[in-house]
DRENBA-751979 format. One record per residue: residue number from 1; residue in three letters; x negated, y negated, z negated of N, C-alpha, C in turn. Coordinates in nm, 3 decimals, decimal comma. Example, Ala and Ser with C-alpha at 12.3 -4.5 7.8 and 13.67 -1.06 7.14 Angstrom:
2
@seq->1 | type->Ala | n_c1->-1,319 | n_c2->0,569 | n_c3->-0,780 | ca_c1->-1,230 | ca_c2->0,450 | ca_c3->-0,780 | c_c1->-1,320 | c_c2->0,330 | c_c3->-0,780
@seq->2 | type->Ser | n_c1->-1,285 | n_c2->0,225 | n_c3->-0,708 | ca_c1->-1,367 | ca_c2->0,106 | ca_c3->-0,714 | c_c1->-1,290 | c_c2->-0,003 | c_c3->-0,787
***
This chain:
107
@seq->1 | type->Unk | n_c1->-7,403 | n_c2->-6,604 | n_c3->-6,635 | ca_c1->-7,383 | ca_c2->-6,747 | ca_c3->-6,613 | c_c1->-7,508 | c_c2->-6,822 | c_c3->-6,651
@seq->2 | type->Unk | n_c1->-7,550 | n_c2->-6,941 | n_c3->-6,590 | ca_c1->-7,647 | ca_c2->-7,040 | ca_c3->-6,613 | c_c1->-7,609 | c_c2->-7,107 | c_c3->-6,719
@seq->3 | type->Unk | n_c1->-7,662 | n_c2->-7,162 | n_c3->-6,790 | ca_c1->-7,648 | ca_c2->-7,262 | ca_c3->-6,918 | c_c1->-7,530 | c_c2->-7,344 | c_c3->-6,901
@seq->4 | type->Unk | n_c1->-7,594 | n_c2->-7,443 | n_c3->-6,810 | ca_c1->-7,553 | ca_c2->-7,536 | ca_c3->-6,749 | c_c1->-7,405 | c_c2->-7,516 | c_c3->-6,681
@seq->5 | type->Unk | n_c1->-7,372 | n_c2->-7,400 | n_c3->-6,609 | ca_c1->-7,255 | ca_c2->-7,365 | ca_c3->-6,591 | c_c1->-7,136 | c_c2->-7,311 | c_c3->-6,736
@seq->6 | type->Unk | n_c1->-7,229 | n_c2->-7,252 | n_c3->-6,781 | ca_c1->-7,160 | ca_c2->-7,209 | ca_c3->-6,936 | c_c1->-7,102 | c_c2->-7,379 | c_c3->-6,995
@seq->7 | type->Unk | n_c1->-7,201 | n_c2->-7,515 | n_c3->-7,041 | ca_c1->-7,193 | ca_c2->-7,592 | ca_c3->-7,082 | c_c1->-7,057 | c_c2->-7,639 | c_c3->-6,974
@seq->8 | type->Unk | n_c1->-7,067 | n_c2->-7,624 | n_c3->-6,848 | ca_c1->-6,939 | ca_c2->-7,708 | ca_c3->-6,760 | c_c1->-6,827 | c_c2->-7,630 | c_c3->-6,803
@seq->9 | type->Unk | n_c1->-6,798 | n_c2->-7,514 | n_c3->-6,814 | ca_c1->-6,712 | ca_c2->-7,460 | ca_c3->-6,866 | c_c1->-6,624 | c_c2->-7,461 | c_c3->-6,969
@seq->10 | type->Unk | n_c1->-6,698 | n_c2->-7,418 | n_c3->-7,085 | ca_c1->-6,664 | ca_c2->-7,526 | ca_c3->-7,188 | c_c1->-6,623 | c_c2->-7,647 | c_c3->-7,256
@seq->11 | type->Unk | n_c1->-6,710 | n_c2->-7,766 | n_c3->-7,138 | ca_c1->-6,620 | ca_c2->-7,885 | ca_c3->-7,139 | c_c1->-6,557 | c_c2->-7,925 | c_c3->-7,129
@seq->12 | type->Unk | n_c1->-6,485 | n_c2->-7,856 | n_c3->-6,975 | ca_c1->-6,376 | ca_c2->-7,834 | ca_c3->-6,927 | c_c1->-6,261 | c_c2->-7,802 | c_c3->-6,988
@seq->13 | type->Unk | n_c1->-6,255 | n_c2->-7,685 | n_c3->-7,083 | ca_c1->-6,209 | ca_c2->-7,633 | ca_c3->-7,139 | c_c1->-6,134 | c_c2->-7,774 | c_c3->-7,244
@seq->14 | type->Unk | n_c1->-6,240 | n_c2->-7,818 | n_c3->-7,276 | ca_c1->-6,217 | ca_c2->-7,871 | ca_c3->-7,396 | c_c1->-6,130 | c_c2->-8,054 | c_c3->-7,360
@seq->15 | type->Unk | n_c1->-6,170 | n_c2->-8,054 | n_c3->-7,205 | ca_c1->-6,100 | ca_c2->-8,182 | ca_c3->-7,207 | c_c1->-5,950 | c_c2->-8,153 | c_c3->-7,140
@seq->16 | type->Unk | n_c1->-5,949 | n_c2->-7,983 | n_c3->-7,117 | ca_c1->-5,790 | ca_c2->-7,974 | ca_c3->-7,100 | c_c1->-5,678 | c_c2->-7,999 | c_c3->-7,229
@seq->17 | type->Unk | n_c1->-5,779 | n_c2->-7,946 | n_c3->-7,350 | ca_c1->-5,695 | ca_c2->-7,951 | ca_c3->-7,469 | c_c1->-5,700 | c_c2->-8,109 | c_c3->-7,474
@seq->18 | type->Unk | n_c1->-5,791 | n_c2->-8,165 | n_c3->-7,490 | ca_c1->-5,769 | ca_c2->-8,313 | ca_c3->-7,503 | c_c1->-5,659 | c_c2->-8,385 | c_c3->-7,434
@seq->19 | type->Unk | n_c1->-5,633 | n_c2->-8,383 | n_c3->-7,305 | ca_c1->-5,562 | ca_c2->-8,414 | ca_c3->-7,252 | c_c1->-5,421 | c_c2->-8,351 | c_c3->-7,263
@seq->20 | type->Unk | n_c1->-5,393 | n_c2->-8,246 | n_c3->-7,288 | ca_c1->-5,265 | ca_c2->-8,181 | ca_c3->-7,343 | c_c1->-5,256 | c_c2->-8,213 | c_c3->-7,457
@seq->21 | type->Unk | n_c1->-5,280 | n_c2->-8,243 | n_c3->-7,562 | ca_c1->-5,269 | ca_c2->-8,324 | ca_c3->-7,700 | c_c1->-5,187 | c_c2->-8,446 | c_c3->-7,632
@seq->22 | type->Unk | n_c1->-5,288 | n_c2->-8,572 | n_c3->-7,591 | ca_c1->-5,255 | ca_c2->-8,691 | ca_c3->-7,559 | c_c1->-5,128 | c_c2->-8,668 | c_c3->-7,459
@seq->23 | type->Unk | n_c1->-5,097 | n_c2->-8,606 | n_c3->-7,390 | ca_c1->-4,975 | ca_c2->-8,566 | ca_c3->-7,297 | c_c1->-4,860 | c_c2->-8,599 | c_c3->-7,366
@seq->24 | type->Unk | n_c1->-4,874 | n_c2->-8,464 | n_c3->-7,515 | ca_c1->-4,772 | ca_c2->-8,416 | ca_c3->-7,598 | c_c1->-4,752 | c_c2->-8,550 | c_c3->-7,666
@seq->25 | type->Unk | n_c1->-4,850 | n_c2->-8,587 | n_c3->-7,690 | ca_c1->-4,840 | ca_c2->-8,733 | ca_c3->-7,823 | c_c1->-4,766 | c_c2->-8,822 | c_c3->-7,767
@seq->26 | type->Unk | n_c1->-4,804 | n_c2->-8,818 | n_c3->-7,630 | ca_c1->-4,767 | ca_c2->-8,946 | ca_c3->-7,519 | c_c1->-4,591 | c_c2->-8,951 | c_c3->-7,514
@seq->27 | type->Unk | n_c1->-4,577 | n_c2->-8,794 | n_c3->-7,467 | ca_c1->-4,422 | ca_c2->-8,721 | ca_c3->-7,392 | c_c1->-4,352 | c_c2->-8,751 | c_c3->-7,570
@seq->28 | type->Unk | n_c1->-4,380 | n_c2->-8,714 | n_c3->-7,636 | ca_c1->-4,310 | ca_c2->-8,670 | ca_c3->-7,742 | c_c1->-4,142 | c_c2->-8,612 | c_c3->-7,770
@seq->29 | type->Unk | n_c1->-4,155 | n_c2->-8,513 | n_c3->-7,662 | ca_c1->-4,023 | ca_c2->-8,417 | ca_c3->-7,725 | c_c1->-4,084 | c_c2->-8,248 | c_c3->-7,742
@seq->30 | type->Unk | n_c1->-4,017 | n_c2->-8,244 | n_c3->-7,784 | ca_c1->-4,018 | ca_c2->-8,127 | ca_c3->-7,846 | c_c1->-4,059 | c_c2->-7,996 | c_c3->-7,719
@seq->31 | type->Unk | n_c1->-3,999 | n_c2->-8,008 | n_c3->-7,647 | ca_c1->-4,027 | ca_c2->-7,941 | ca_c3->-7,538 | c_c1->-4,128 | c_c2->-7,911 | c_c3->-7,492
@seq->32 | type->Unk | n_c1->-4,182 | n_c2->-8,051 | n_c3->-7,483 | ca_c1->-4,340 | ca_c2->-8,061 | ca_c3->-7,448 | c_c1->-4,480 | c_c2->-8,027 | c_c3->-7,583
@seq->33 | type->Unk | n_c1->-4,390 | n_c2->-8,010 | n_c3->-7,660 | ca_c1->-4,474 | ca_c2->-7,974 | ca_c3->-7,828 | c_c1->-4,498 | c_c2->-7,765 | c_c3->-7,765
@seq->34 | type->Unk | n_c1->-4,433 | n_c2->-7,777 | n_c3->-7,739 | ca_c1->-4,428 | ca_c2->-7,638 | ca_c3->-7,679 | c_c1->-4,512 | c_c2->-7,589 | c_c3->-7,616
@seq->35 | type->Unk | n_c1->-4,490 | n_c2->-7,658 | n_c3->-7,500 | ca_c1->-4,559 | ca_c2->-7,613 | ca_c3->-7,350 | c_c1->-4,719 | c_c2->-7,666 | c_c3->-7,428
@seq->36 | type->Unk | n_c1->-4,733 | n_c2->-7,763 | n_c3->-7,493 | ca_c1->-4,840 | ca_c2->-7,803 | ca_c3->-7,528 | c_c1->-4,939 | c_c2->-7,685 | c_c3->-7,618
@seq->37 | type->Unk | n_c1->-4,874 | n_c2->-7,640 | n_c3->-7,687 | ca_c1->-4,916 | ca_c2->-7,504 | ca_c3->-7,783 | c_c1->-4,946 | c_c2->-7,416 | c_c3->-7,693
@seq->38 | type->Unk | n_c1->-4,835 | n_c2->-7,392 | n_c3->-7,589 | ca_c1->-4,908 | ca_c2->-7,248 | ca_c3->-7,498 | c_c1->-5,078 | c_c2->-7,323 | c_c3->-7,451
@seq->39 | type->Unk | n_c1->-5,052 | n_c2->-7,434 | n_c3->-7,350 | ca_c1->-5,183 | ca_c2->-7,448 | ca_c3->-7,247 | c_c1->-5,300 | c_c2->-7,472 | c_c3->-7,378
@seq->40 | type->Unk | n_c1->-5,297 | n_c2->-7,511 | n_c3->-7,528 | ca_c1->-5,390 | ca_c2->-7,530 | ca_c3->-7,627 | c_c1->-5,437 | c_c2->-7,398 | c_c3->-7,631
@seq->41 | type->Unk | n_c1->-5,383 | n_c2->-7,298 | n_c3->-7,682 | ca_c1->-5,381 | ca_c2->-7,178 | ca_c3->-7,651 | c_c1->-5,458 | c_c2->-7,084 | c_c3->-7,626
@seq->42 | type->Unk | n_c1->-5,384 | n_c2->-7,121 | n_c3->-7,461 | ca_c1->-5,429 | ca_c2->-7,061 | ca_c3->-7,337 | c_c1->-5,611 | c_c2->-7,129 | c_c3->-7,335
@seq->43 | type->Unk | n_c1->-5,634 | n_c2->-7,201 | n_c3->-7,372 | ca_c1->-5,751 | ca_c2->-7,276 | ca_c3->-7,358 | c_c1->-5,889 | c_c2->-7,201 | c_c3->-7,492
@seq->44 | type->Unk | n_c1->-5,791 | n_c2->-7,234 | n_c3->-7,574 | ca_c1->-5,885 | ca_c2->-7,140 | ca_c3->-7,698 | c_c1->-5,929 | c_c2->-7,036 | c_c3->-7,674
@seq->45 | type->Unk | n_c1->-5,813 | n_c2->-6,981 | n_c3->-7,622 | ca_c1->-5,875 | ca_c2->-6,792 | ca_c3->-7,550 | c_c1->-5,962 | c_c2->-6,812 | c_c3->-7,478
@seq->46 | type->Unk | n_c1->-5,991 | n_c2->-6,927 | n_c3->-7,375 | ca_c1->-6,081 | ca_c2->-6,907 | ca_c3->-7,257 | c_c1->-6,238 | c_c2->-6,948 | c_c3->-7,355
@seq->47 | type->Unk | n_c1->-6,223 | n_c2->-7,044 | n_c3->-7,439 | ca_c1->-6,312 | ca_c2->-7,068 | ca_c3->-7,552 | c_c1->-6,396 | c_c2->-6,966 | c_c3->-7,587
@seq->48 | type->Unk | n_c1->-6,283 | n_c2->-6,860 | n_c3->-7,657 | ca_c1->-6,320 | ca_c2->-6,794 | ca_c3->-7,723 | c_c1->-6,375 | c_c2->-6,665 | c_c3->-7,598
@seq->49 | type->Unk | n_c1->-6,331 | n_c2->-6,641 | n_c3->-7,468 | ca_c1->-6,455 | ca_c2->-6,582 | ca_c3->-7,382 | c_c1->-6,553 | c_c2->-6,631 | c_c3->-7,388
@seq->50 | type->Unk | n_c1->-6,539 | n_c2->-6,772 | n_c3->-7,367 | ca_c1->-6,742 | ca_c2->-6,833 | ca_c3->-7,392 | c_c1->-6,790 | c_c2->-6,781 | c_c3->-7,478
@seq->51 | type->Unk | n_c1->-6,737 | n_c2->-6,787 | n_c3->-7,599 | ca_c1->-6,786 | ca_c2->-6,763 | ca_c3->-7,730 | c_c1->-6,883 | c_c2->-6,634 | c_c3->-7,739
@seq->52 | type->Unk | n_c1->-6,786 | n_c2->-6,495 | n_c3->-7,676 | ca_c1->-6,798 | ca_c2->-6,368 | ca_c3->-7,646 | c_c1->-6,939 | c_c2->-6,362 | c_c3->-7,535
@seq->53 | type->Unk | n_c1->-6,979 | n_c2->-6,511 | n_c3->-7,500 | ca_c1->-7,141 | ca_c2->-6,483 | ca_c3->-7,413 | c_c1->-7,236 | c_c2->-6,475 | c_c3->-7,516
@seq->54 | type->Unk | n_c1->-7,191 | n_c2->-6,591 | n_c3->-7,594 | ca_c1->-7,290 | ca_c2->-6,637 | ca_c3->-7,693 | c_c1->-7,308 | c_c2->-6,513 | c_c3->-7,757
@seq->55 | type->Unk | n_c1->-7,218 | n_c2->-6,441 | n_c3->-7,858 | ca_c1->-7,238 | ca_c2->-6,369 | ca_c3->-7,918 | c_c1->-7,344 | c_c2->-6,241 | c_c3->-7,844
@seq->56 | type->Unk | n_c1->-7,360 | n_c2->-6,210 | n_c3->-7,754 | ca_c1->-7,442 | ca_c2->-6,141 | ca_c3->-7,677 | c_c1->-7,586 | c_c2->-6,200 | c_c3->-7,605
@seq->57 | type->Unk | n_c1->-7,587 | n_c2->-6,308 | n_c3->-7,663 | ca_c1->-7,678 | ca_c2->-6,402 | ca_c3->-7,666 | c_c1->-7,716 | c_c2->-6,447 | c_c3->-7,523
@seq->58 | type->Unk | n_c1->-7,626 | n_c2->-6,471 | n_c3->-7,438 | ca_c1->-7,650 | ca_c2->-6,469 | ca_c3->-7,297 | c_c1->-7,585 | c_c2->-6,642 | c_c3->-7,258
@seq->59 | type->Unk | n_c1->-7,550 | n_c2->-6,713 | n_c3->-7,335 | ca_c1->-7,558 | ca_c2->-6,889 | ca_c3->-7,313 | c_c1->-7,674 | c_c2->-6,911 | c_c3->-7,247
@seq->60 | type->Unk | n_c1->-7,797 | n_c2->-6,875 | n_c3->-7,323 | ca_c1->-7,929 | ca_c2->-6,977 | ca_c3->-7,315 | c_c1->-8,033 | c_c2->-6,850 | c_c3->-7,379
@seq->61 | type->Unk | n_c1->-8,144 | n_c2->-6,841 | n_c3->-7,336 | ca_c1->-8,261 | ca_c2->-6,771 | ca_c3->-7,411 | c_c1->-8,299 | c_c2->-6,836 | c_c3->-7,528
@seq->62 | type->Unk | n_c1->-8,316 | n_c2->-6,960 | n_c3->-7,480 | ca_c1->-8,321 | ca_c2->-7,016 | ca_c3->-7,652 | c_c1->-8,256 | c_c2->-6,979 | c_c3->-7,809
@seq->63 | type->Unk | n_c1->-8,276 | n_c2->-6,881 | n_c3->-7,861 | ca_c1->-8,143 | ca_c2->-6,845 | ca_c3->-7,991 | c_c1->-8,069 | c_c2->-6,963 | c_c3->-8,009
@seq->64 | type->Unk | n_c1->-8,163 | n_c2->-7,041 | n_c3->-8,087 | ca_c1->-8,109 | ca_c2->-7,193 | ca_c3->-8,184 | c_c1->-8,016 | c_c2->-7,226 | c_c3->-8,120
@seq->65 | type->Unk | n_c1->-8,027 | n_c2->-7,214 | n_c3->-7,980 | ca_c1->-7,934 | ca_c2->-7,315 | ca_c3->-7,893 | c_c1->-7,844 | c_c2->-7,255 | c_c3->-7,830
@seq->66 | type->Unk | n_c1->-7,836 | n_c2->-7,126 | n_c3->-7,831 | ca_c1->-7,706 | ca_c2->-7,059 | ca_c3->-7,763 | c_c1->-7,597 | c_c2->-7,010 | c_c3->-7,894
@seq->67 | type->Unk | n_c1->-7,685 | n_c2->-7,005 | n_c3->-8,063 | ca_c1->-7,595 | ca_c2->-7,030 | ca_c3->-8,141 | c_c1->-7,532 | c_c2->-7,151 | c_c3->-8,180
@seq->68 | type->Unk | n_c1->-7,602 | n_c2->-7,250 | n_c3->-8,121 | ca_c1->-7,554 | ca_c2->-7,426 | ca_c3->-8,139 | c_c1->-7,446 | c_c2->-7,415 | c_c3->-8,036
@seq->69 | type->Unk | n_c1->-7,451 | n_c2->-7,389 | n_c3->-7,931 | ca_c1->-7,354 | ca_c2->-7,425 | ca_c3->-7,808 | c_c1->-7,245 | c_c2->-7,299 | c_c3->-7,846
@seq->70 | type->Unk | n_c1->-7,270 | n_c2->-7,182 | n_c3->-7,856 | ca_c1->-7,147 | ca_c2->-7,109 | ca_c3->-7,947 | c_c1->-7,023 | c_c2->-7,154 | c_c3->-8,065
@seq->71 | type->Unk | n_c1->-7,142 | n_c2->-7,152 | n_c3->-8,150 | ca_c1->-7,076 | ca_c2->-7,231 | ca_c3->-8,290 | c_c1->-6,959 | c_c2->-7,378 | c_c3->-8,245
@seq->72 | type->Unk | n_c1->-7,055 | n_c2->-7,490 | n_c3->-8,192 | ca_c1->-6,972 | ca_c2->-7,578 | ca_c3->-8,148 | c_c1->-6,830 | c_c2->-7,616 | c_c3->-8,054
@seq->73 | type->Unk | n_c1->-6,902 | n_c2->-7,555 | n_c3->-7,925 | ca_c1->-6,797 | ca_c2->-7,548 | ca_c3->-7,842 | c_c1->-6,719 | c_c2->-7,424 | c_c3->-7,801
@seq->74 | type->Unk | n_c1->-6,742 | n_c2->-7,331 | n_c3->-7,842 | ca_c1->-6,661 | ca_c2->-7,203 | ca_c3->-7,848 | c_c1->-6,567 | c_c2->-7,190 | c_c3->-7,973
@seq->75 | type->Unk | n_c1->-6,647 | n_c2->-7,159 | n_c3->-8,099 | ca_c1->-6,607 | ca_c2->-7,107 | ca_c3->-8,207 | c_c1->-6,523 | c_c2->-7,197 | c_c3->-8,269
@seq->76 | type->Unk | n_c1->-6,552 | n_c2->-7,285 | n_c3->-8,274 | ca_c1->-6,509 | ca_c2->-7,415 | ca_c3->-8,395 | c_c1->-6,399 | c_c2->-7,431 | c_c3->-8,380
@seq->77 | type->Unk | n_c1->-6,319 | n_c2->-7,441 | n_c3->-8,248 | ca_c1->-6,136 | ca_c2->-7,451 | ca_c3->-8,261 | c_c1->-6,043 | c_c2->-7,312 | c_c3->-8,272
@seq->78 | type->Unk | n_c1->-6,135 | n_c2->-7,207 | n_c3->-8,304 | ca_c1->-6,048 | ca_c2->-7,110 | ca_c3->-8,342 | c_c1->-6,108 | c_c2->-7,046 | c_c3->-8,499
@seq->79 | type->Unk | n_c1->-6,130 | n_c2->-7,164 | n_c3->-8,556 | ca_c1->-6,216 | ca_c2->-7,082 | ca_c3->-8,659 | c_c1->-6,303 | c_c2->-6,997 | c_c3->-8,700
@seq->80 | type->Unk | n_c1->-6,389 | n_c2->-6,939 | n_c3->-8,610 | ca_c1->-6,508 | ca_c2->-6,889 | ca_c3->-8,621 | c_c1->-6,617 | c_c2->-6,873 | c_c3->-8,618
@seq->81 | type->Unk | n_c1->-6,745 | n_c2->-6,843 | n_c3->-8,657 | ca_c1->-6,891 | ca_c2->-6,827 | ca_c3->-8,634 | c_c1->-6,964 | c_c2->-6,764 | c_c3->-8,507
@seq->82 | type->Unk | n_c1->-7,054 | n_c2->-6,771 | n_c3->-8,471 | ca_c1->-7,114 | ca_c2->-6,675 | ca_c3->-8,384 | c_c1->-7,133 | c_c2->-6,568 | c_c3->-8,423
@seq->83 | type->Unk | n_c1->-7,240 | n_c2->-6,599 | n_c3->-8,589 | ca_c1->-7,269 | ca_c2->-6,462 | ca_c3->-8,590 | c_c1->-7,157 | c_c2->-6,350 | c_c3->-8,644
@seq->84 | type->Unk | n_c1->-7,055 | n_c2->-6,448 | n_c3->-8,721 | ca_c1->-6,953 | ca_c2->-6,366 | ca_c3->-8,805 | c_c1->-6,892 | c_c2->-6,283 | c_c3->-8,742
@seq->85 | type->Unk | n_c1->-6,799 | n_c2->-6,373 | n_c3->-8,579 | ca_c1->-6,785 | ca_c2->-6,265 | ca_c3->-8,446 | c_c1->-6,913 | c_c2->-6,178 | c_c3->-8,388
@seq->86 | type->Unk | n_c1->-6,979 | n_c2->-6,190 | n_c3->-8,407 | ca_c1->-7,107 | ca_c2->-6,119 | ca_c3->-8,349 | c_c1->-7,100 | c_c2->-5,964 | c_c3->-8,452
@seq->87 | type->Unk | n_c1->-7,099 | n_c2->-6,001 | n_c3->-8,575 | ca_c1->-7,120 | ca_c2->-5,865 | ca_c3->-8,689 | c_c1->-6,970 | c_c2->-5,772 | c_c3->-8,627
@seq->88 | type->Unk | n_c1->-6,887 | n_c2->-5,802 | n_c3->-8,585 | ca_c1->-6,738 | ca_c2->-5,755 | ca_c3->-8,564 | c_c1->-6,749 | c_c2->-5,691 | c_c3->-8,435
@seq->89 | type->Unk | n_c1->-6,796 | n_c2->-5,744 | n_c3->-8,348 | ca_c1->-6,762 | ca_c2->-5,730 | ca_c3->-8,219 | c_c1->-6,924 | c_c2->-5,636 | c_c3->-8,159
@seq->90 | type->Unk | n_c1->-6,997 | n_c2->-5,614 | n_c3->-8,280 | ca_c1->-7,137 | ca_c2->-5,520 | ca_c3->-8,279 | c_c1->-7,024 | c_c2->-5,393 | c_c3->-8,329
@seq->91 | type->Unk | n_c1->-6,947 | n_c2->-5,404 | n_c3->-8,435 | ca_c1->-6,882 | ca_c2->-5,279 | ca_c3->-8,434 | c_c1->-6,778 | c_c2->-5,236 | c_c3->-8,343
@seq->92 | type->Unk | n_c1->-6,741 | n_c2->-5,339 | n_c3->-8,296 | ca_c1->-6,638 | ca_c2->-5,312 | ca_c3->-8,191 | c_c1->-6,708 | c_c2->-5,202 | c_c3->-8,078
@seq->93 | type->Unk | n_c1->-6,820 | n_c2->-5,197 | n_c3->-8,063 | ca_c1->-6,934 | ca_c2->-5,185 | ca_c3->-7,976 | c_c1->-6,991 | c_c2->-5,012 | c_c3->-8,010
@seq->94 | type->Unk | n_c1->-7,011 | n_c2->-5,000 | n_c3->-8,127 | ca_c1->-7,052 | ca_c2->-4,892 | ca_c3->-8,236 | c_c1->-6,932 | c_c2->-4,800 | c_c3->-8,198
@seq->95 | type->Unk | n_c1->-6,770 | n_c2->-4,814 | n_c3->-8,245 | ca_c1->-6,675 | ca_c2->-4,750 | ca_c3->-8,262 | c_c1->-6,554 | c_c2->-4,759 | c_c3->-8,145
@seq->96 | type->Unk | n_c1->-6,610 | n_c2->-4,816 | n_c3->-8,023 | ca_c1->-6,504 | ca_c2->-4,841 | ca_c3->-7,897 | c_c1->-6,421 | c_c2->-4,741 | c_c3->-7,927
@seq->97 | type->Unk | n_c1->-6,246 | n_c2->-4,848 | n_c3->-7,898 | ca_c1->-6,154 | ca_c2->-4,770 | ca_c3->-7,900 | c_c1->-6,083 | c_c2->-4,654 | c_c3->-7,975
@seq->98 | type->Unk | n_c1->-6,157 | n_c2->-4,655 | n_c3->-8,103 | ca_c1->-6,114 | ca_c2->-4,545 | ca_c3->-8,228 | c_c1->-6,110 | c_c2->-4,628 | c_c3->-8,289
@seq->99 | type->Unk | n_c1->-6,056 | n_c2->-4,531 | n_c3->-8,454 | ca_c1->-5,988 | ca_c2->-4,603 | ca_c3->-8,551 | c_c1->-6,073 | c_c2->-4,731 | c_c3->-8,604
@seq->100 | type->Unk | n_c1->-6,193 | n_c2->-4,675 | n_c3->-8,590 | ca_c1->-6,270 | ca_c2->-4,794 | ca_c3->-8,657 | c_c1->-6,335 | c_c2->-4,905 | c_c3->-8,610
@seq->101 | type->Unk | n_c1->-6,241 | n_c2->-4,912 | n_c3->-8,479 | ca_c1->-6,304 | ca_c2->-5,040 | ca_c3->-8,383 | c_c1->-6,201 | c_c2->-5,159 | c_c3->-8,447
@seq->102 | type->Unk | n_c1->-6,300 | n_c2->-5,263 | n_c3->-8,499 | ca_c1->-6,253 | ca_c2->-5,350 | ca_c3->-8,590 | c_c1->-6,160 | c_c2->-5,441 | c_c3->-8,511
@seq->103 | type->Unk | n_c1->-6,135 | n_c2->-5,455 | n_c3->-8,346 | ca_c1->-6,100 | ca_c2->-5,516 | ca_c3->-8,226 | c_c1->-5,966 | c_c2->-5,501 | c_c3->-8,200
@seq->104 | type->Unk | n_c1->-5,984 | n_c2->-5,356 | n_c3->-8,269 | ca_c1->-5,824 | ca_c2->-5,245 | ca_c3->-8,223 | c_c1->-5,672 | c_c2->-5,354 | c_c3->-8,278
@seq->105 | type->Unk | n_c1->-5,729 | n_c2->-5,406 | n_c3->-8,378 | ca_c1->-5,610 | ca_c2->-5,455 | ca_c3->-8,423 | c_c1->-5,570 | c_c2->-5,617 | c_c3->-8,342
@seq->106 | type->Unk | n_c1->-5,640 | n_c2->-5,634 | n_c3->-8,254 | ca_c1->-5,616 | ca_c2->-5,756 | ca_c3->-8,194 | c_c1->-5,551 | c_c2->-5,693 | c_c3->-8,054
@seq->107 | type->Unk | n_c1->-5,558 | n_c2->-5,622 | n_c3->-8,039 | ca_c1->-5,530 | ca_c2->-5,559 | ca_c3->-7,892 | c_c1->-5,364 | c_c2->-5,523 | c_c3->-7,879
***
């Protein structure tokens, strides 16, 4: 992906959650507290694929800036770092699919 496409992506991403917040806040039943949690979600995961460029350093050639655009708009709503996922997902890499693929337990 191009930067620039990575950056549209992400935004995207991020003004679906926005707008599913304000939906839920708006709707306010319970129902919609729901459906609101899945598409938040569903959105973080797609996040957290961006995230999974960065960590391979493929955002931007620039480091500084493909860990800035990681960190920020990937990592930050699911609680994590670039490099912290980066040290994890280097072993994920090391130990594919055996006991000691640190990944295994998310799967």
């Amino acid at each position: 992906k191009c930067l620039w496409r990575w950056i549209w992506d992400a935004s995207r991403d991020w003004c679906v959650i926005a707008a599913t917040i304000a939906a839920a806040w708006w709707w306010n039943n319970p129902a919609g507290y729901v459906f609101a949690v899945m598409i938040v979600g569903n959105r973080q995961h797609a996040l957290s694929c961006l995230g999974h460029d960065g960590a391979h350093f493929t955002i931007s050639r620039n480091k500084a800036l493909n860990e800035f655009l990681a960190n920020v708009m990937a990592w930050f709503p699911v609680g994590l770092t670039n490099s912290g996922y980066r040290n994890m997902h280097n072993m994920h890499h090391l130990h594919l699919n055996t006991a000691h693929d640190p990944e295994i337990n998310h799967k």
